[in-house]
TORKOL-4160 file (C-alpha; in steps of 0.2 Angstrom, whole numbers, padded with zeros to 4 digits, m for minus):
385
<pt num="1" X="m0057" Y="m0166" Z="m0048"/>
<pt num="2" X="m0069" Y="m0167" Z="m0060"/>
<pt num="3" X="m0083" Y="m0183" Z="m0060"/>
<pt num="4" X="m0096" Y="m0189" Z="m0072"/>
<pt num="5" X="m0110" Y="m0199" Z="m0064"/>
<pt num="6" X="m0121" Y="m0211" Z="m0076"/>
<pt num="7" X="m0135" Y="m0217" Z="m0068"/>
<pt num="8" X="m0154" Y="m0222" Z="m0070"/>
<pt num="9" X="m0164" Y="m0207" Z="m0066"/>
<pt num="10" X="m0178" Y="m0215" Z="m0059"/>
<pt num="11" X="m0183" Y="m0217" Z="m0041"/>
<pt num="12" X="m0174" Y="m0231" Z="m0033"/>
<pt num="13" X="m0159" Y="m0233" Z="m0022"/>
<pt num="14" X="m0145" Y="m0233" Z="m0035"/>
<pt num="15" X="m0153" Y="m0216" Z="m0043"/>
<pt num="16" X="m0156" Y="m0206" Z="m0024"/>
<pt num="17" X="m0135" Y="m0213" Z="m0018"/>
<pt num="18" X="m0129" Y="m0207" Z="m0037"/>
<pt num="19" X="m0138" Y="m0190" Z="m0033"/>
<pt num="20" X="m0132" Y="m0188" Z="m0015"/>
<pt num="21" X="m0112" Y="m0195" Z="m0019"/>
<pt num="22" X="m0113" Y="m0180" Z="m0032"/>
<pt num="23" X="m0119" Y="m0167" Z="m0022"/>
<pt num="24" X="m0107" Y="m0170" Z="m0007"/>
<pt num="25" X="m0092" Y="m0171" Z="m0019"/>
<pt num="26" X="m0100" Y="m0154" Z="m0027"/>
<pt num="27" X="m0105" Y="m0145" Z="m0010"/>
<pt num="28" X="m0094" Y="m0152" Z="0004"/>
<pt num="29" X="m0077" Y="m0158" Z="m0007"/>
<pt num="30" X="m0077" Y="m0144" Z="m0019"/>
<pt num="31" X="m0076" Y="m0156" Z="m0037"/>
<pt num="32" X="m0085" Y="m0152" Z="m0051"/>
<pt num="33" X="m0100" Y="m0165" Z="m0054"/>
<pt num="34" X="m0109" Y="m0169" Z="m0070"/>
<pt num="35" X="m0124" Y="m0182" Z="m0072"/>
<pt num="36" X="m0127" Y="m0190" Z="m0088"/>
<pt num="37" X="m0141" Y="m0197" Z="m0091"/>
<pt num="38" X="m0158" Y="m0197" Z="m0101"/>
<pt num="39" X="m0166" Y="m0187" Z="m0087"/>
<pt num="40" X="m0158" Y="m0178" Z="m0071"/>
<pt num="41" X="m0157" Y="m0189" Z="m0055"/>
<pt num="42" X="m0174" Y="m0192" Z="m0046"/>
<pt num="43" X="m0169" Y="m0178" Z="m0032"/>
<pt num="44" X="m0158" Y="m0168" Z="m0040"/>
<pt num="45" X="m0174" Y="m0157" Z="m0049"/>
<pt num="46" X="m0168" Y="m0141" Z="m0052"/>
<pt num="47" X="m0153" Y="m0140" Z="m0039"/>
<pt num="48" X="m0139" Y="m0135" Z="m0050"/>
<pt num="49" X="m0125" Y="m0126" Z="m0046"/>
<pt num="50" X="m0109" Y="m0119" Z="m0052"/>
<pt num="51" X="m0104" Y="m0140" Z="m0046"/>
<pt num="52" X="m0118" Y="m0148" Z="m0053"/>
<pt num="53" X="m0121" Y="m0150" Z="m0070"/>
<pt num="54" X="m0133" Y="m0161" Z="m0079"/>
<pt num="55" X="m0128" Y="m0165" Z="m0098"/>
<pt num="56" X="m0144" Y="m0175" Z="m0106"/>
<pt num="57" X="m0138" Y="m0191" Z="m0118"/>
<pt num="58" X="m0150" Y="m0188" Z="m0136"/>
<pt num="59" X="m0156" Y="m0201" Z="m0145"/>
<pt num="60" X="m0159" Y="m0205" Z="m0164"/>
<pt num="61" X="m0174" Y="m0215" Z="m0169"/>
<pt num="62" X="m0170" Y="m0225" Z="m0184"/>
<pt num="63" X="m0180" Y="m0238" Z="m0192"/>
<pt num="64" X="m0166" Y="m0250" Z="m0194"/>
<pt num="65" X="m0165" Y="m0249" Z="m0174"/>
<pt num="66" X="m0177" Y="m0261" Z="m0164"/>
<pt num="67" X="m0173" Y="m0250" Z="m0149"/>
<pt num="68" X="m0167" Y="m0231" Z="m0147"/>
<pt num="69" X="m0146" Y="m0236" Z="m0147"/>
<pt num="70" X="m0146" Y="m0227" Z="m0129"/>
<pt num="71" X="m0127" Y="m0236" Z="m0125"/>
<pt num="72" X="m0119" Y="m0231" Z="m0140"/>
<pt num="73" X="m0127" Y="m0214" Z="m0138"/>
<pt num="74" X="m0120" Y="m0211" Z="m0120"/>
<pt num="75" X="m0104" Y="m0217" Z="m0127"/>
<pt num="76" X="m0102" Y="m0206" Z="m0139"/>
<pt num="77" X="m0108" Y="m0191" Z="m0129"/>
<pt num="78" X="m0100" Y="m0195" Z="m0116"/>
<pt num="79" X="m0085" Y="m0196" Z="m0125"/>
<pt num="80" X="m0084" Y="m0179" Z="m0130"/>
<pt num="81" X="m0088" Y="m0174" Z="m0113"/>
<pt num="82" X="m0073" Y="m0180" Z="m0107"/>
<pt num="83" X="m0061" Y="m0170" Z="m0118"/>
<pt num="84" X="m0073" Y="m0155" Z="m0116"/>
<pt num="85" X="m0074" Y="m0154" Z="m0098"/>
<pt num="86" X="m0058" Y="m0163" Z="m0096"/>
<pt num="87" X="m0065" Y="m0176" Z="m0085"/>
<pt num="88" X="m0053" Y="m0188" Z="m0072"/>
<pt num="89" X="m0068" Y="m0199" Z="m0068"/>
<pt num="90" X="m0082" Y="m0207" Z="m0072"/>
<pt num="91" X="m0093" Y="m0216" Z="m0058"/>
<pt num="92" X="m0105" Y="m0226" Z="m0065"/>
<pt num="93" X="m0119" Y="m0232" Z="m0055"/>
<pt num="94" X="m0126" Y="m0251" Z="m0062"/>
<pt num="95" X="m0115" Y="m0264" Z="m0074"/>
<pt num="96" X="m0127" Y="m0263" Z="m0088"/>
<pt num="97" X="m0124" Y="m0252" Z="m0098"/>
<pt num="98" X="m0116" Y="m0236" Z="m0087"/>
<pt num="99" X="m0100" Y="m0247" Z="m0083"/>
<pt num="100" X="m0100" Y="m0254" Z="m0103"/>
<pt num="101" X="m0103" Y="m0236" Z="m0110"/>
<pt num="102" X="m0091" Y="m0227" Z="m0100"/>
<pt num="103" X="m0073" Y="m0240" Z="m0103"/>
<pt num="104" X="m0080" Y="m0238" Z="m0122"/>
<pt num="105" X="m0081" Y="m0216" Z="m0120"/>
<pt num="106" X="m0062" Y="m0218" Z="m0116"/>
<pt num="107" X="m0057" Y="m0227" Z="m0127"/>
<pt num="108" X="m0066" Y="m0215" Z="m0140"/>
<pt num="109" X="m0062" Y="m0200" Z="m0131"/>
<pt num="110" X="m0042" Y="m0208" Z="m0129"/>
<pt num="111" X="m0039" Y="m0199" Z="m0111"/>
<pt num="112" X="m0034" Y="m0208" Z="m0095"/>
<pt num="113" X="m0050" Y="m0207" Z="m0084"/>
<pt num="114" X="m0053" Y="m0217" Z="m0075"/>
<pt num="115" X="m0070" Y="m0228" Z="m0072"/>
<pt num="116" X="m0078" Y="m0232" Z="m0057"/>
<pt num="117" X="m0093" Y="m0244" Z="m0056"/>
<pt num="118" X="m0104" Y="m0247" Z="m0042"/>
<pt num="119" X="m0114" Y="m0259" Z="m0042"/>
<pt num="120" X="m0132" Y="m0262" Z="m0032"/>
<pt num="121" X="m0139" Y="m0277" Z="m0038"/>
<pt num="122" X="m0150" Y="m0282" Z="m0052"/>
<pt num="123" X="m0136" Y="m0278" Z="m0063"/>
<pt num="124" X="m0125" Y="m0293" Z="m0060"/>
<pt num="125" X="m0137" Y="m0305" Z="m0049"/>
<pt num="126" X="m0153" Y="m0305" Z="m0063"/>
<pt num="127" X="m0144" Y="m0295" Z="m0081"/>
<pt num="128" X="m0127" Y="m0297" Z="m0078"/>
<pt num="129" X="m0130" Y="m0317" Z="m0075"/>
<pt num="130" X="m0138" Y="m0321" Z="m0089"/>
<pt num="131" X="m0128" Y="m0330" Z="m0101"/>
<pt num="132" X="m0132" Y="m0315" Z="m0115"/>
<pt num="133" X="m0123" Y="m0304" Z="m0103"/>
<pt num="134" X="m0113" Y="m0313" Z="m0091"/>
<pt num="135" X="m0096" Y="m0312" Z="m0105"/>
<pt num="136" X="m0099" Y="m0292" Z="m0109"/>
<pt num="137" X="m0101" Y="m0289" Z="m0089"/>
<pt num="138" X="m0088" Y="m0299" Z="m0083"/>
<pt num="139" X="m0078" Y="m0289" Z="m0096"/>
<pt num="140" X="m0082" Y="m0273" Z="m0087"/>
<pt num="141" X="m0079" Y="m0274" Z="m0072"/>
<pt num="142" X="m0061" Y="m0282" Z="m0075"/>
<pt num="143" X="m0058" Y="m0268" Z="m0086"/>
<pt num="144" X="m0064" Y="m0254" Z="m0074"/>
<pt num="145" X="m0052" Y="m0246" Z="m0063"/>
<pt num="146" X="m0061" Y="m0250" Z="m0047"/>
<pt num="147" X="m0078" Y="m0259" Z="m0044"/>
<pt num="148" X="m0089" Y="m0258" Z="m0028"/>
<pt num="149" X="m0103" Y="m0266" Z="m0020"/>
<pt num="150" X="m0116" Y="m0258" Z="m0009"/>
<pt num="151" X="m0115" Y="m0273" Z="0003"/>
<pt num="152" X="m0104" Y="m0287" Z="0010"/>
<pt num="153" X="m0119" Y="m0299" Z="0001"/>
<pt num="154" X="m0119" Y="m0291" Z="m0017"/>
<pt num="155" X="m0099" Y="m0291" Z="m0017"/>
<pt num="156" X="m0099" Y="m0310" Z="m0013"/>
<pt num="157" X="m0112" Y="m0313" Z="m0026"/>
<pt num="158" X="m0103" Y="m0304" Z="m0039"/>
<pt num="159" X="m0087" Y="m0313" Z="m0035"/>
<pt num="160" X="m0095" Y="m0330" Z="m0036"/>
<pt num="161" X="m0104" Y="m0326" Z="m0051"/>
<pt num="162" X="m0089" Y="m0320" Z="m0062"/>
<pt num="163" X="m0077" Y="m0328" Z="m0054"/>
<pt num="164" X="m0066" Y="m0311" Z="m0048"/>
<pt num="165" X="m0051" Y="m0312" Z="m0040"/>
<pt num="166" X="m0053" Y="m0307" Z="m0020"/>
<pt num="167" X="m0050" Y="m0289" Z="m0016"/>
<pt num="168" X="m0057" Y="m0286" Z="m0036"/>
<pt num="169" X="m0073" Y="m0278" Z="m0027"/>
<pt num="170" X="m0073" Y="m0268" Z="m0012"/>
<pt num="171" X="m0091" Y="m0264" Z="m0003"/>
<pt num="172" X="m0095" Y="m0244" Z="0002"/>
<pt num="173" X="m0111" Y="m0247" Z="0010"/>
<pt num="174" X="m0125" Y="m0233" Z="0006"/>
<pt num="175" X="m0131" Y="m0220" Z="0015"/>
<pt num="176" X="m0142" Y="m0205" Z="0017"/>
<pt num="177" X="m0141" Y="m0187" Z="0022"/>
<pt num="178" X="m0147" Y="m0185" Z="0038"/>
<pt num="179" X="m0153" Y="m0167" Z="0034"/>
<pt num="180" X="m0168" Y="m0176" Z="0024"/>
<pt num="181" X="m0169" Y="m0192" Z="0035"/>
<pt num="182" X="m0171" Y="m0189" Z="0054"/>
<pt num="183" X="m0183" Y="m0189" Z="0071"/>
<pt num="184" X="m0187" Y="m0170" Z="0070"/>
<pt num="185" X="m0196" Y="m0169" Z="0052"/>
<pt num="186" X="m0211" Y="m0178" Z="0061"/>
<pt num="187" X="m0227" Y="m0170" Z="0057"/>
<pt num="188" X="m0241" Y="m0182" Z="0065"/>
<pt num="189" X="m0250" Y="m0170" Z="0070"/>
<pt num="190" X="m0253" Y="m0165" Z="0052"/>
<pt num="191" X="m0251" Y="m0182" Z="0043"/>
<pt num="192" X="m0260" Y="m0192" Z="0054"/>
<pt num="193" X="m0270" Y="m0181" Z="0067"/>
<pt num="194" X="m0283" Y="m0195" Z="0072"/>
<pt num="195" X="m0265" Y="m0202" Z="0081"/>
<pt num="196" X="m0266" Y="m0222" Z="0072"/>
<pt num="197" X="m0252" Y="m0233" Z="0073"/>
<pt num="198" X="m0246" Y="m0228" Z="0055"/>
<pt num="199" X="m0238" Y="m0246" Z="0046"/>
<pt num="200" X="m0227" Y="m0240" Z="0030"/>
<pt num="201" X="m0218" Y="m0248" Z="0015"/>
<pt num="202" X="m0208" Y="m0240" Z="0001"/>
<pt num="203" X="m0205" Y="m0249" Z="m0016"/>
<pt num="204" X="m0208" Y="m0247" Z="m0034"/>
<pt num="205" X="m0220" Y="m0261" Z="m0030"/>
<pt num="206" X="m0213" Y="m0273" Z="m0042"/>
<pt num="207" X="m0214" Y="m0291" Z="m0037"/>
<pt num="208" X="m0198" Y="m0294" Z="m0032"/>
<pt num="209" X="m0203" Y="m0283" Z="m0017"/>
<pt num="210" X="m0218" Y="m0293" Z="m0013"/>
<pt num="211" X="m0230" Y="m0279" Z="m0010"/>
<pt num="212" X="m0244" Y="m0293" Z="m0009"/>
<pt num="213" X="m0235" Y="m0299" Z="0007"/>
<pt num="214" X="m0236" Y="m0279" Z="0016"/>
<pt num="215" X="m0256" Y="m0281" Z="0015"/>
<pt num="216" X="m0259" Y="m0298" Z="0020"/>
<pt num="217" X="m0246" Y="m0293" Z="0036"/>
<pt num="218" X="m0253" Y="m0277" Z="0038"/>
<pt num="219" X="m0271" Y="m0288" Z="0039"/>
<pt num="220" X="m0267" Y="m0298" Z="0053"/>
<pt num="221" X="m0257" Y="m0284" Z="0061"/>
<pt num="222" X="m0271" Y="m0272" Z="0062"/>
<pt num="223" X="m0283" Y="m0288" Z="0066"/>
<pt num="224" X="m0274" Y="m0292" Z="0083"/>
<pt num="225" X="m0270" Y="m0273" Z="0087"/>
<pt num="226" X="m0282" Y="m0261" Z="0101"/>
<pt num="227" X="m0275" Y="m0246" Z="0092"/>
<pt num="228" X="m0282" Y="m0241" Z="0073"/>
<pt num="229" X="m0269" Y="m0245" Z="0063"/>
<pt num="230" X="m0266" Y="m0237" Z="0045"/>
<pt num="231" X="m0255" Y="m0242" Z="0030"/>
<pt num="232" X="m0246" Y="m0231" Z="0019"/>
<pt num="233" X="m0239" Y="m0234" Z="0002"/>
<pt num="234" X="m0226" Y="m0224" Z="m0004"/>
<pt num="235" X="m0219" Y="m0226" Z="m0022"/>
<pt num="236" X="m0231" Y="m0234" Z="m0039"/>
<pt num="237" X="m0228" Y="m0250" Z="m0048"/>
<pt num="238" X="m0236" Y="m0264" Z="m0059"/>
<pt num="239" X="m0243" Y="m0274" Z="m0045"/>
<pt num="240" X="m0254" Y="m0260" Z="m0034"/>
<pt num="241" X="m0270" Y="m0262" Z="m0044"/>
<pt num="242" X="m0267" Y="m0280" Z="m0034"/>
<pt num="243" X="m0263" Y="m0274" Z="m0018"/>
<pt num="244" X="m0280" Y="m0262" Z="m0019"/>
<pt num="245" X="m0289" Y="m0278" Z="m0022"/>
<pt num="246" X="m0279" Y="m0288" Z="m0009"/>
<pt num="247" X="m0285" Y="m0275" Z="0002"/>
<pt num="248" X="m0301" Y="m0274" Z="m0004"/>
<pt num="249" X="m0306" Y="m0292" Z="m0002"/>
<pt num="250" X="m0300" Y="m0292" Z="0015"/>
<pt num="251" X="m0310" Y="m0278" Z="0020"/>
<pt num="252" X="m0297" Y="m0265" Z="0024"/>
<pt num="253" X="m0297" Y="m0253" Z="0008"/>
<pt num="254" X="m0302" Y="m0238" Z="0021"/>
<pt num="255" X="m0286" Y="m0242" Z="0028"/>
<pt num="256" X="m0275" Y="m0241" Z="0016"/>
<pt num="257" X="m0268" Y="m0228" Z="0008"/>
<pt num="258" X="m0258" Y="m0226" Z="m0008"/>
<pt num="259" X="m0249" Y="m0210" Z="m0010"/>
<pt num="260" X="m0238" Y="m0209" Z="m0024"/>
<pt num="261" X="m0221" Y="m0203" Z="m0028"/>
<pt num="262" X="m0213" Y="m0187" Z="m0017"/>
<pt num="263" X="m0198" Y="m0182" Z="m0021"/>
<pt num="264" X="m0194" Y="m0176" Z="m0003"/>
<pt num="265" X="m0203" Y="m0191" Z="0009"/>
<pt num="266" X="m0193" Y="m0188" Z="0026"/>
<pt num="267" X="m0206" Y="m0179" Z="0033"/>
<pt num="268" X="m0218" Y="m0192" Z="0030"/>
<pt num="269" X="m0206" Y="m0207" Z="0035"/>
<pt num="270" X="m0206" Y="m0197" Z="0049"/>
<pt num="271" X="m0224" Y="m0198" Z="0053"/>
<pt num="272" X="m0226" Y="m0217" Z="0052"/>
<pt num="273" X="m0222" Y="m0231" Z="0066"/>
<pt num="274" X="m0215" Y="m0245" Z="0058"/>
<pt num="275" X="m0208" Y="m0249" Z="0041"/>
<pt num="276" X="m0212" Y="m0266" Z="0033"/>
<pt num="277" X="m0200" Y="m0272" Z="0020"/>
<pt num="278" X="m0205" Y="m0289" Z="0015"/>
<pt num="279" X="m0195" Y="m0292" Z="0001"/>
<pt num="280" X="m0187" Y="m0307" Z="m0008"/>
<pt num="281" X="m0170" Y="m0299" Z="m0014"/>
<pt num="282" X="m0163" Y="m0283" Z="m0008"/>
<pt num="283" X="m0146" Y="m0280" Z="m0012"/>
<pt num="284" X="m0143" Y="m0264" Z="0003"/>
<pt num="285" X="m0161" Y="m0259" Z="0007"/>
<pt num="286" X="m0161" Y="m0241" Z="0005"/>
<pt num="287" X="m0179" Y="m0237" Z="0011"/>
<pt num="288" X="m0175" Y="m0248" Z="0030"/>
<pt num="289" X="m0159" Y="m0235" Z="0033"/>
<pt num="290" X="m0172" Y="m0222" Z="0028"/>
<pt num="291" X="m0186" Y="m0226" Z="0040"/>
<pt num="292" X="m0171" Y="m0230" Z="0053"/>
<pt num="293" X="m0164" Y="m0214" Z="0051"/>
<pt num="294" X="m0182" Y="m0208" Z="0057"/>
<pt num="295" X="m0182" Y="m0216" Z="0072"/>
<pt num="296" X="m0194" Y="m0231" Z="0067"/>
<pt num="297" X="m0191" Y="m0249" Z="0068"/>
<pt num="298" X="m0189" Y="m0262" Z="0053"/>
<pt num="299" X="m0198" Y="m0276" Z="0051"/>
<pt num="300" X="m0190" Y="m0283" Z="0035"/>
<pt num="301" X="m0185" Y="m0301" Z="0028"/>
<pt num="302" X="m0170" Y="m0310" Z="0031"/>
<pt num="303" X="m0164" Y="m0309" Z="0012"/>
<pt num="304" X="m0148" Y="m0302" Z="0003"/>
<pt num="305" X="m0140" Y="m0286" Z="0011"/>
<pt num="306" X="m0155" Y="m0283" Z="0024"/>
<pt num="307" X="m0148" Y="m0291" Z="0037"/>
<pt num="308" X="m0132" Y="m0280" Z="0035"/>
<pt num="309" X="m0144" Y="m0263" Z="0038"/>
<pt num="310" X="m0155" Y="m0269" Z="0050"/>
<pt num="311" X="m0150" Y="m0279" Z="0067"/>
<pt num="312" X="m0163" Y="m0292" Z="0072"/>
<pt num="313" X="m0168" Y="m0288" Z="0090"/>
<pt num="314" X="m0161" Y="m0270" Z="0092"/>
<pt num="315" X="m0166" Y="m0260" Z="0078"/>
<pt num="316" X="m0179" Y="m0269" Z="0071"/>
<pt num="317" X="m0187" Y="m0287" Z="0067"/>
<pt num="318" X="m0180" Y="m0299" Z="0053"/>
<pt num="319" X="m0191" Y="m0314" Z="0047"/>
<pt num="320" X="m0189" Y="m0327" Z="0034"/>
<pt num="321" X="m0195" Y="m0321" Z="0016"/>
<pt num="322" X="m0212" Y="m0325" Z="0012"/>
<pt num="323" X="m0218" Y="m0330" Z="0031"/>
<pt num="324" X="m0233" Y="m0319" Z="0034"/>
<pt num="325" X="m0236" Y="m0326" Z="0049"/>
<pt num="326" X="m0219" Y="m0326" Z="0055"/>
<pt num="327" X="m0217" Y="m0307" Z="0053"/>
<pt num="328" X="m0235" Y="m0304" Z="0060"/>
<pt num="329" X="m0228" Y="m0308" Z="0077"/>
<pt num="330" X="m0214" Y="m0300" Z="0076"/>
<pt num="331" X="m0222" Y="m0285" Z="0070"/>
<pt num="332" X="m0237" Y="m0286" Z="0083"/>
<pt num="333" X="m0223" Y="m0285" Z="0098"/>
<pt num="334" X="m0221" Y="m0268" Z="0092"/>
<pt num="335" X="m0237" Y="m0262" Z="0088"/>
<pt num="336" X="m0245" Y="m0269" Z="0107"/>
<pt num="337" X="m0227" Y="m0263" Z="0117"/>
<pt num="338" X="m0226" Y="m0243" Z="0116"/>
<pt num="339" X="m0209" Y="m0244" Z="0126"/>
<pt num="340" X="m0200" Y="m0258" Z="0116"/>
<pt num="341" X="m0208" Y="m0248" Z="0100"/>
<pt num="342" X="m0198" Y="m0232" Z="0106"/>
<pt num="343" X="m0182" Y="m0242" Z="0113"/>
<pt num="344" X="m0179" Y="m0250" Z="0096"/>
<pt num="345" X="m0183" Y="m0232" Z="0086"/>
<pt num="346" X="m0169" Y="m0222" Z="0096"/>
<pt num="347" X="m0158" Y="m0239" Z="0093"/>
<pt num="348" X="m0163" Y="m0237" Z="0074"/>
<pt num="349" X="m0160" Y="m0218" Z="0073"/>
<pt num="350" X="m0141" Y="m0219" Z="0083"/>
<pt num="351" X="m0136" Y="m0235" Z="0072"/>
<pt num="352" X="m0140" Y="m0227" Z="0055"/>
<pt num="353" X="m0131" Y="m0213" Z="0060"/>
<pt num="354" X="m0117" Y="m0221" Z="0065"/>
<pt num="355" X="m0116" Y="m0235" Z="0054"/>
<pt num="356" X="m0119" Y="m0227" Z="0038"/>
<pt num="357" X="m0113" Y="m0210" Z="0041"/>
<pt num="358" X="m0113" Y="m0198" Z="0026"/>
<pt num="359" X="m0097" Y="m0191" Z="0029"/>
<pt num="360" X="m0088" Y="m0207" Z="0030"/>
<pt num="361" X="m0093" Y="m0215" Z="0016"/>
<pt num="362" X="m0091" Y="m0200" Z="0004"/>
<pt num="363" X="m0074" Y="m0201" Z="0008"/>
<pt num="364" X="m0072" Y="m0217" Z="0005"/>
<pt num="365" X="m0078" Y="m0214" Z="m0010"/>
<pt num="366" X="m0068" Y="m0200" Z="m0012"/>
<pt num="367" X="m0052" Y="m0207" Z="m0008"/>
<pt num="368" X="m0059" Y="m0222" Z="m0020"/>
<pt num="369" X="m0054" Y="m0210" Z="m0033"/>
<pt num="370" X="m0038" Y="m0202" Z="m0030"/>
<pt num="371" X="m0032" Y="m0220" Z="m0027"/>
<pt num="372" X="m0038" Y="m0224" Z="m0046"/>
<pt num="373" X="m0030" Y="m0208" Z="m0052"/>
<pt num="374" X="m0015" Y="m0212" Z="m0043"/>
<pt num="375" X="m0015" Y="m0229" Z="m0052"/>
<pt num="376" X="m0018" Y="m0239" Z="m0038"/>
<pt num="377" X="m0029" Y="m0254" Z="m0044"/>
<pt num="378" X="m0033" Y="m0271" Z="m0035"/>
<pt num="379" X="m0037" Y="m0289" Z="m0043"/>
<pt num="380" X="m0032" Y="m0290" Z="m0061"/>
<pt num="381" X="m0039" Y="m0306" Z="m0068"/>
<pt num="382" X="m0054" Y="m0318" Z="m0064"/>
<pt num="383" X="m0051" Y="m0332" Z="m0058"/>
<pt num="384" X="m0055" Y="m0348" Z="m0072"/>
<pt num="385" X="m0072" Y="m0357" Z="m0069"/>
């Protein structure tokens, strides 16, 4: 079989599960894999292979253009891909515009590939919504072959908003490769030698993720605890000038410590204690099944898909968004209880394991597109609203 991913290169959730569905189709199912994109996926780096292929979309600046034309771009380009490489399909991760790019490369191209489109959030619940977009999107994933969701939450929300017939969406939860995600890549010896109960959050600190929220909890967590607690900050964002002077006026700067954007982070997940995840909207929750996968406990908020990753009481501590105080309490049974702390990170590690196994989901996906070769397509038309 041979695939083209489209996705967002950056890092994120959508860009890491692009990358790791196209390695495993390359390295454990034997296909041929090809990311288009701008740049290559966030981990993929220089990990090519006879399987993996990048093809970089090129842009034509023009002043007529407000803005570089990069849909019609990776249409076009894509388009000859497809009769070059004599694609079957196209898996394109986000609605807007991968979803919209590829059903217009087939038609260029005039060859029966078939489109996959996964969606993981922002592209139907904040773009795909708004009434500039809602017709075009709508329009897409009709036309697709198959559609899915990375939760039970973001199907529902995409069915309701677009009025899709049921069975029109299918959810394949994400996952992770436990090879990069697990107990043993634990380096606290290195990481943090002086032995502090190590808080950690992971975001592209963007408000949505209310980073604001993981200082002021951290700040009454590291109040109330016996044990010198730190904070780490994995990932950059427009709002961590804020969070350094949120930390800063609260008189724990020395604390807290930004570092940056890894490519590889599992050793350093590894090394913390407890993941903080207060977010407002999380369609999955990529960075909980991460940390989970480690062996540490969740304290996140009870919104979107989160509850679906993380169980309240066994593998970590749901609160309701925005509750500071609600989630310093559930967070300070952790950090004063050793034993519970442990209990709940073995839970976390077994769950994410079992739960979101890589192999399973990869066939699923797998599967996913010999049924859309085969012609075998669910819901055809959307419901009237």
């Amino acid at each position: 079989m041979k695939i083209a991913i489209l996705n967002y290169h950056r890092m994120g959730g959508s860009g890491i599960v692009a990358y790791e569905i196209g390695r495993a189709m390359a390295e454990e199912m034997g296909h041929m894999v090809h990311f288009v994109g701008l740049e290559p996926p966030f981990r993929l780096g220089e990990q090519y292979s006879d399987r993996i292929k990048f093809h970089k979309v090129w842009l034509k600046d023009y002043p007529v253009f407000n803005y570089p034309p990069y849909t019609l771009a990776l249409a076009s380009q894509l388009s000859e891909l497809i009769v070059k490489c004599n694609i079957d399909v196209i898996h394109s991760h986000y609605a807007l515009p991968h979803a919209v790019a590829a059903l217009l490369a087939r038609d260029i191209a005039g060859r029966d590939v078939k489109c996959i489109t996964t969606l993981h959030g922002t592209d139907i619940t904040v773009v795909g919504a708004h009434p500039t977009m809602k017709n075009i999107t709508c329009h897409a994933l009709m036309k697709c072959d198959a559609v899915t969701a990375v939760s039970n939450y973001l199907r529902k929300e995409t069915e309701e908003i677009f009025g899709l017939p049921e069975g029109r969406v299918q959810t394949i939860y994400n996952f992770l490769n436990p090879e990069f995600f697990n107990p043993a890549l634990n380096r606290k010896a290195r990481l943090n030698p002086e032995n502090d109960f190590v808080c950690l959050h992971i975001s592209n600190l963007r408000q949505v993720k209310r980073p604001l929220d993981v200082i002021r909890i951290f700040y009454r967590l590291q109040e109330k605890s016996t044990r010198p607690m730190k904070l780490w900050i994995l990932g950059e964002g427009p709002m961590q000038s804020e969070m350094m002077a949120l930390a800063a006026s609260l008189g724990i700067e020395d604390k807290v410590r930004f570092m940056g954007i890894f490519t590889n982070i599992g050793s350093i997940v590894a090394s913390a204690d407890l993941l903080i995840m207060p977010s407002s909207q999380e369609s999955f929750g990529l960075s909980a099944l991460e940390a989970m996968a480690c062996g540490l406990p969740v304290l996140a908020a009870r919104a979107g898909g989160l509850p679906e990753v993380v169980k309240d009481g066994e593998t970590g501590f749901l609160f309701p968004t925005g509750d500071v105080g609600a989630a310093a309490k559930k967070g300070l049974q952790l950090v004063q209880n050793p034993s519970l702390l442990r209990s709940m990170g073995k839970h976390a590690a077994r769950h994410a394991v079992e739960a979101f196994n890589m192999d399973t989901i990869v066939h699923q996906y797998n599967d996913l597109y010999a049924d859309a070769i085969a012609g075998k397509r669910k819901g055809e038309q959307p419901s009237s609203t």
